[in-house]
SETI-56106 format. One record per residue (C-alpha): residue in one letter; y, x, z. Coordinates in Angstrom, 2 decimals, decimal comma, always signed. Each point is the difference from the previous one (the first is absolute). Last residue first. Layout:
> rest	yy	xx	zz
> A	Y	X	Z
...
***
This chain:
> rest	yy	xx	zz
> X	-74,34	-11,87	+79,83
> X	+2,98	+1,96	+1,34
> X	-1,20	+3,45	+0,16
> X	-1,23	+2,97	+2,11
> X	-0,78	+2,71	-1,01
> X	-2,62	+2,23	+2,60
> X	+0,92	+2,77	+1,61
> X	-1,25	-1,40	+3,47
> X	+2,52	-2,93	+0,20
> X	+2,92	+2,28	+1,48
> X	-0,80	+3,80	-0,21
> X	+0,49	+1,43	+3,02
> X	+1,19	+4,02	-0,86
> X	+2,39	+0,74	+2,32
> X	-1,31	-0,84	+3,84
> X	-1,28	+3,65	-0,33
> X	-1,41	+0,46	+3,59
> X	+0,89	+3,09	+1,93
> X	-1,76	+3,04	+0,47
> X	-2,32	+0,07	+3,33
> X	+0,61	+3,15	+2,08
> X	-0,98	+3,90	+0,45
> X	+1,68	+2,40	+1,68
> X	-1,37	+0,57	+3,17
> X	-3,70	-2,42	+0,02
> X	-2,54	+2,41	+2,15
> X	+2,58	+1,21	+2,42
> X	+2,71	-2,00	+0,29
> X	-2,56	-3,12	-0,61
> X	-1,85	+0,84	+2,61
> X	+2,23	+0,57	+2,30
> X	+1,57	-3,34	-0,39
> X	-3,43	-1,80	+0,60
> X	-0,84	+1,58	+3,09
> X	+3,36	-0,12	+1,61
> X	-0,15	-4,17	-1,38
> X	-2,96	-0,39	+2,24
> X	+1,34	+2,09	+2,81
> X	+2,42	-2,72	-0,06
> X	-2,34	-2,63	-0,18
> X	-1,66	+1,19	+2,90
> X	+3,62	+0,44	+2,24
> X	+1,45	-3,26	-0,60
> X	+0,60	-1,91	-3,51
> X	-2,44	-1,48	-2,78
> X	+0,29	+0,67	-3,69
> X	-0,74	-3,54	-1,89
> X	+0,61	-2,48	+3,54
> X	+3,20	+2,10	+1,14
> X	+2,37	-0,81	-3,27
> X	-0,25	-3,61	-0,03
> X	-1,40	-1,63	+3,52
> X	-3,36	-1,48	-1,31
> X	-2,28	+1,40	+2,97
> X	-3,29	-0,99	+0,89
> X	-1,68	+2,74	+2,13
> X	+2,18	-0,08	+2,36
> X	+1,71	+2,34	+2,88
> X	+2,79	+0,48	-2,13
> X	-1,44	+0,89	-3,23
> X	-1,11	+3,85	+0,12
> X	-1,20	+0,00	+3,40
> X	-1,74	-3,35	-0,58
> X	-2,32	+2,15	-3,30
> X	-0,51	+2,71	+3,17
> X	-1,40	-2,20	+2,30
> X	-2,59	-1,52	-2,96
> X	-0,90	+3,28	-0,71
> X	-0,94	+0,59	+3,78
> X	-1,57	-3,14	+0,58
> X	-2,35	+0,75	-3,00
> X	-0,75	+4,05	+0,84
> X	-3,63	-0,42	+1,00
> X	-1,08	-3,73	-1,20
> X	+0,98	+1,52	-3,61
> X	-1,29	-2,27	-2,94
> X	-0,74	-3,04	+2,31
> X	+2,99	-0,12	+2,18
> X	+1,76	+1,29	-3,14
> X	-0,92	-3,02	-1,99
> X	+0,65	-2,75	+2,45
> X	+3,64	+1,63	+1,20
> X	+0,98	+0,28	-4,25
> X	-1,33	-4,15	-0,51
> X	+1,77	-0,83	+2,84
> X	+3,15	+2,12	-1,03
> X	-0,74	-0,76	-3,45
> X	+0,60	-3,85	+0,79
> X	+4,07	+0,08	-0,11
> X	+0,85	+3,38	-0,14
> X	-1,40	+3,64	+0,85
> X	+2,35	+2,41	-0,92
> X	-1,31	+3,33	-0,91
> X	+2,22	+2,61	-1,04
> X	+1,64	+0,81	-3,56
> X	+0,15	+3,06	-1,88
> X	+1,22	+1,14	-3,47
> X	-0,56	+3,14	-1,82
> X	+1,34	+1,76	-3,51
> X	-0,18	+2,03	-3,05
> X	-4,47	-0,14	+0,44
> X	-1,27	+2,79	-2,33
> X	-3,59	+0,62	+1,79
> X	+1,07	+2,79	+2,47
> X	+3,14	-2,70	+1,09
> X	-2,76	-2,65	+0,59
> X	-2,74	+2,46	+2,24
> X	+3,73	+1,23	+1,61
> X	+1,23	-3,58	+1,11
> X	-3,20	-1,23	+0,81
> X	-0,29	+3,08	+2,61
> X	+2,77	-0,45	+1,36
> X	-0,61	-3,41	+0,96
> X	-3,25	+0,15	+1,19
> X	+0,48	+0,24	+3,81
> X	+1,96	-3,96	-0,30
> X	-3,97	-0,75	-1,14
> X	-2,18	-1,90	+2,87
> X	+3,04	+0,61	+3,46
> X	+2,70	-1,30	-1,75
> X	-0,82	-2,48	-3,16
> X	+1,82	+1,63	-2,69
> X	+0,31	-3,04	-3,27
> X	+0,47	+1,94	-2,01
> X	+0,29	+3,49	-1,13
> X	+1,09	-0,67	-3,18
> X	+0,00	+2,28	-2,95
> X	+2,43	-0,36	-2,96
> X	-1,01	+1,15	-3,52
> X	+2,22	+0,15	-3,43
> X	-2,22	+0,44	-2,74
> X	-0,01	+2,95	-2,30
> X	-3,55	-0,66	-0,68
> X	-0,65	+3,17	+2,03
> X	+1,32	-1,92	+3,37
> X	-2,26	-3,39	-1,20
> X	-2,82	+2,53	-0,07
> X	+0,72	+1,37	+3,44
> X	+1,02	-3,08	+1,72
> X	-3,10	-1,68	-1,21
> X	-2,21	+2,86	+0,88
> X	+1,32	-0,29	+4,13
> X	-0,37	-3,93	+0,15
> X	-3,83	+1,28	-0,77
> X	-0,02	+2,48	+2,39
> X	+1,63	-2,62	+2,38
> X	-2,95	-2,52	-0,40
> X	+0,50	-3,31	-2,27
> X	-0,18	-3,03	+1,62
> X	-2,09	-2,72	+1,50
> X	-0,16	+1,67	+3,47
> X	+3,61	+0,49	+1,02
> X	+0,35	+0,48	+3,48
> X	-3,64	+0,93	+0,74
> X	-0,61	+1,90	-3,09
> X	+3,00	+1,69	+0,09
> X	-1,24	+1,37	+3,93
> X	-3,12	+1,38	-1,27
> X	+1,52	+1,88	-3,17
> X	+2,85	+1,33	+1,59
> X	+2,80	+0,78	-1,89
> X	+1,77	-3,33	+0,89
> X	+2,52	-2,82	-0,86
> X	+1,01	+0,98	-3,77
> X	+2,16	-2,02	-2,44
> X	+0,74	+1,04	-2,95
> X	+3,10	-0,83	-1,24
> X	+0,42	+0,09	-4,06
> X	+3,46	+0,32	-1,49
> X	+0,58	-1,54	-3,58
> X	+2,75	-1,13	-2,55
> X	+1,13	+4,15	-0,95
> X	-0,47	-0,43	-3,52
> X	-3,24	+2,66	+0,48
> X	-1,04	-1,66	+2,87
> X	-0,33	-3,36	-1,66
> X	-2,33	+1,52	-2,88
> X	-1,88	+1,74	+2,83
> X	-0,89	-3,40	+1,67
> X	-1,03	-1,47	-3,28
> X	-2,85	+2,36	-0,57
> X	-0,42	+0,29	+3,85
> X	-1,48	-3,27	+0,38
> X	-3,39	+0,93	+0,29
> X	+1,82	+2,53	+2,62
> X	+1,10	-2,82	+2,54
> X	-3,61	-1,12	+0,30
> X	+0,18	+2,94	+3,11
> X	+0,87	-2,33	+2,73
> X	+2,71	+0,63	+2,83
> X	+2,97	-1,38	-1,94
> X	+3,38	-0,72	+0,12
> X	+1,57	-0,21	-3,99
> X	+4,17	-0,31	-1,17
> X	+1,48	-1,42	-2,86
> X	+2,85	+0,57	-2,22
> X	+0,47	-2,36	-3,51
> X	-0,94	+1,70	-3,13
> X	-0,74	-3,56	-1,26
> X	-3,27	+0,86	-1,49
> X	-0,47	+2,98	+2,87
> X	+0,18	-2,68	+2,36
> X	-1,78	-2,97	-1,90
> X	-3,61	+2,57	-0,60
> X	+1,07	+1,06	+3,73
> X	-0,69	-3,72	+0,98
> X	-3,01	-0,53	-2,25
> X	-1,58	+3,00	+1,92
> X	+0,63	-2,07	+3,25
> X	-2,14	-2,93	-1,07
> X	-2,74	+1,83	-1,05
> X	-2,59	-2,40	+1,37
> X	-2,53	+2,41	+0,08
> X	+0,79	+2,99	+1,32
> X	+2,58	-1,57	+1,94
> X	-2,69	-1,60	+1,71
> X	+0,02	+2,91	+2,49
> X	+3,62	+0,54	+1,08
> X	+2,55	+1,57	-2,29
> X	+2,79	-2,46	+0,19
> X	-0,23	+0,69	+4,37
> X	+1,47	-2,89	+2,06
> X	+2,88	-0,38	+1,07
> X	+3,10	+1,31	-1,88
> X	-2,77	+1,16	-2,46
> X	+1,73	+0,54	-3,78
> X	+3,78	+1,23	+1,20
> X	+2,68	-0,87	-2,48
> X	+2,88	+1,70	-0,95
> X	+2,79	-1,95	-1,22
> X	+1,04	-0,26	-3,82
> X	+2,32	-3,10	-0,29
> X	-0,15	-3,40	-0,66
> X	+2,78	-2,21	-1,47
> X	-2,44	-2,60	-1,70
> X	-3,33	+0,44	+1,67
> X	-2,17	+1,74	-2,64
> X	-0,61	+2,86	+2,35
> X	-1,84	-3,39	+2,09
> X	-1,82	-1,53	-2,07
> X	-1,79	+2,96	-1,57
> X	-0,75	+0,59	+4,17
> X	-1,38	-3,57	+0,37
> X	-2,26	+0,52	-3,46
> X	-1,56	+3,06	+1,66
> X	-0,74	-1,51	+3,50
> X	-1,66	-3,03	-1,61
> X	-3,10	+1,06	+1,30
> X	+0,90	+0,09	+3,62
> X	-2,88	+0,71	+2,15
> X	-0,65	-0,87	+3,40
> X	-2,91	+1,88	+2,09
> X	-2,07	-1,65	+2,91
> X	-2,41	+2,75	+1,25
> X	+2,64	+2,65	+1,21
> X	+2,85	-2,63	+1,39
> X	-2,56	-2,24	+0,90
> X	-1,89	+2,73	+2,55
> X	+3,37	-0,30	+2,21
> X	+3,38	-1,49	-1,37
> X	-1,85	-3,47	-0,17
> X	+0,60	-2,10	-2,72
> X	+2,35	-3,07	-1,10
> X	+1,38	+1,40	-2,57
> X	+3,44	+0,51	+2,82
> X	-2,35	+1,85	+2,08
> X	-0,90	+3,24	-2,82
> X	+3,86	+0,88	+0,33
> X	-1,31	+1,17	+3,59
> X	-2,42	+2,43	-1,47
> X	+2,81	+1,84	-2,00
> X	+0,90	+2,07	+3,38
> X	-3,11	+2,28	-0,72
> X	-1,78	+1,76	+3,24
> X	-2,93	-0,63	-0,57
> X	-0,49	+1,02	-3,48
> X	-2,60	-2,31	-1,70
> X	-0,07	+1,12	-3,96
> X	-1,05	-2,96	-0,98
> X	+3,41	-1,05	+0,15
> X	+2,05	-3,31	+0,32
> X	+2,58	-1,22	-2,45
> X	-0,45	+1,13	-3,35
> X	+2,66	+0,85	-3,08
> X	+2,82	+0,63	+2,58
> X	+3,41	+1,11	-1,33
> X	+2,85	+1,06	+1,10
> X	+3,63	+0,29	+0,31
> X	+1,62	+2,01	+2,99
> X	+3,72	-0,83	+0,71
> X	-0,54	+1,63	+3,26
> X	-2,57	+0,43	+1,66
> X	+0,68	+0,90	+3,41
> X	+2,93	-2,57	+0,24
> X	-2,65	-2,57	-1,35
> X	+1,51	-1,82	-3,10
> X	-3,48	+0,29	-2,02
> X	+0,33	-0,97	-3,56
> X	-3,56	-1,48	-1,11
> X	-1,27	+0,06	-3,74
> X	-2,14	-1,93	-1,11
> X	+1,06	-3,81	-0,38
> X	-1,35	-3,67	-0,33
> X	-3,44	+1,39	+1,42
> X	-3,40	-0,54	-1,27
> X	-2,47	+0,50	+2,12
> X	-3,62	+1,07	-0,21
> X	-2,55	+0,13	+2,72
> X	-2,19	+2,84	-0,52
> X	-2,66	+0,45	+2,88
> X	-1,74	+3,19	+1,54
> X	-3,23	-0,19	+1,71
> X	-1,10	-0,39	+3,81
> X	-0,64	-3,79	-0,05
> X	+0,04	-0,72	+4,00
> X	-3,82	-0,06	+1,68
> X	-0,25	-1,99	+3,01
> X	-3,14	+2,30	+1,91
> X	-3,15	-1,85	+0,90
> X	-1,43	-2,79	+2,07
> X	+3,82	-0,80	+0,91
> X	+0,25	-2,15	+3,28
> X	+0,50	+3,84	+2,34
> X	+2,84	+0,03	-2,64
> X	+2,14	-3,25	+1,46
> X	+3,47	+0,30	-0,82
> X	-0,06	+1,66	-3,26
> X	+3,72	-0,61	-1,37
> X	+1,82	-0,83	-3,91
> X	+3,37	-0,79	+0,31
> X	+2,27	-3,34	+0,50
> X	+3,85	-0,62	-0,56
> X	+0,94	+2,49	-2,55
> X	+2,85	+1,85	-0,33
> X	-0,53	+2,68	+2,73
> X	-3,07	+1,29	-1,74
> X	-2,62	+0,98	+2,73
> X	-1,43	+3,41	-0,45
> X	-2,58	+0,50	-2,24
> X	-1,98	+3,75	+2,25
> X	-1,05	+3,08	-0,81
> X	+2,22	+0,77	-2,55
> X	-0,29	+3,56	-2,20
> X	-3,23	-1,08	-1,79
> X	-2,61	+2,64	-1,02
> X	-2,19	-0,55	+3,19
> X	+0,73	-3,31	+1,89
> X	-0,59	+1,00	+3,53
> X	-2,08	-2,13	+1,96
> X	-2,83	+2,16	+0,13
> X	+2,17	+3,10	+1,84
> X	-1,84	+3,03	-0,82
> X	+2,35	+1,01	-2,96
> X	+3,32	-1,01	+2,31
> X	-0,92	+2,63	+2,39
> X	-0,71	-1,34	+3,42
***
């Protein structure tokens, strides 16, 4: 059964299921349904809850990442991909990594005033940092919130490096400052990009923007002068590993300097909340895919050994990375990311500073 004729599937939601958060001590069940003289509704709409943390930005001391700084204006994300590895950071609020990780969304207002804070740290200096180590800086309520546009307005204020993943198009209302980093040589943009097809993007990833769209915003980010990365991630073997070439060249024909690629790794909850979905999405081909995903880690889907669990190992991840190299030799040759200018920080902003 297709997952459009299938009544319990939640349309226009990536989760299917709120899996049990570790942390917690009791859950939510629904022992006794034949007792129920109609359906137990759940609140289907997207929540705010605000935080305000001590600190913004995160240094990451994983071997595969690092020295990586970053930033993360929202945890959670409407736009419910299945497959994302942020929905276990949703546990430690208290949530569930499932349909709570798309319908439960944290905001940090104070992001802005943390990162002022912090290039005004006494014996700082300029590093790169990434907006969207986790979750995506451009997601929906971005358009209103604005939280990540106040960000750029401090990076290009303190000339200070900084580097954008996205897979939604609000990017370019922000391309005013965006092109004003570029042009000092503070800014790549990655773009991240899971499928061509239509059908199958709109299972994986069915709050975002489709790859045609993805497609425009490398394009006029490219003519902007604009540095733009593509990533083909994550490739789930057996649904889109077939598609890397072809990402590669639609990227590289729009502008795109560069490509990245990661596959699947299905840790913590996602790899209940990845079998549940696929079961339902593709009934056909799910054992397969799954098969395939164990291939590439070991024999299990859950795999946090540094190195393997980001690119995979045996013979379907190699033929994974074949793809991938092949086509950037042919569709990328010659063309890479410039460097950062960590030069030009300006310490306080600009502004003078006195003693009273």
């Amino acid at each position: 059964m297709a997952h459009e004729d299938n009544p319990d599937f939640f349309k226009g939601r990536g989760a299917q299921v709120n899996t049990h958060n570790k942390f917690l001590k009791n859950k939510y069940v629904l022992e006794h349904i034949e007792g129920l003289d109609e359906p137990l509704l759940e609140n289907k709409a997207t929540q705010l809850f605000e935080e305000n943390p001590k600190k913004i930005v995160s240094e990451s001391h994983s071997p595969d990442l690092s020295h990586m700084y970053s930033i993360n204006p929202y945890q959670g994300c409407e736009h419910g991909c299945i497959y994302c590895y942020a929905r276990n950071t949703h546990e430690y609020y208290g949530f569930s990594a499932g349909l709570d990780f798309e319908r439960k969304i944290i905001v940090k207002r104070n992001a802005p005033e943390l990162l002022e804070q912090y290039f005004n740290k006494k014996h700082y200096t300029p590093v790169c940092i990434m907006l969207s180590g986790n979750t995506d800086c451009y997601q929906p309520i971005e358009r209103r919130l604005k939280i990540t546009r106040s960000l750029l307005q401090l990076f290009l204020q303190y000339k200070n490096p900084v580097s954008i993943i996205t897979k939604n198009n609000v990017i370019l209302r922000d391309l005013d400052i965006i092109t004003e980093l570029a042009a000092m040589s503070l800014i790549h943009v990655n773009v991240s990009i899971t499928s061509l097809n239509e059908q199958l993007r709109q299972k994986l990833e069915p709050r975002t923007v489709t790859a045609t769209g993805r497609l425009a915003v490398i394009q006029k980010l490219s003519e902007k002068g604009v540095p733009v990365r593509v990533m083909a991630a994550p490739i789930i073997p057996g649904l889109n590993s077939n598609e890397v070439p072809n990402i590669i060249k639609a990227a590289a024909d729009r502008g795109a300097l560069s490509a990245g690629f990661t596959i699947v790794r299905l840790n913590g909850s996602i790899a209940e909340i990845f079998t549940d979905w696929i079961n339902k999405a593709f009934p056909d081909r799910a054992e397969k895919v799954l098969n395939m995903i164990r291939s590439c880690h070991d024999g299990k889907l859950n795999d946090s050994d540094f190195g393997r669990r980001m690119s995979g190992e045996g013979q379907v991840a190699e033929s994974i990375h074949q793809l991938f190299k092949m086509g950037c030799n042919r569709f990328l040759a010659d063309r890479e990311m410039p460097p950062f200018n960590y030069d030009l920080f300006v310490p306080k902003g600009g502004r003078q500073t006195t003693l009273f």
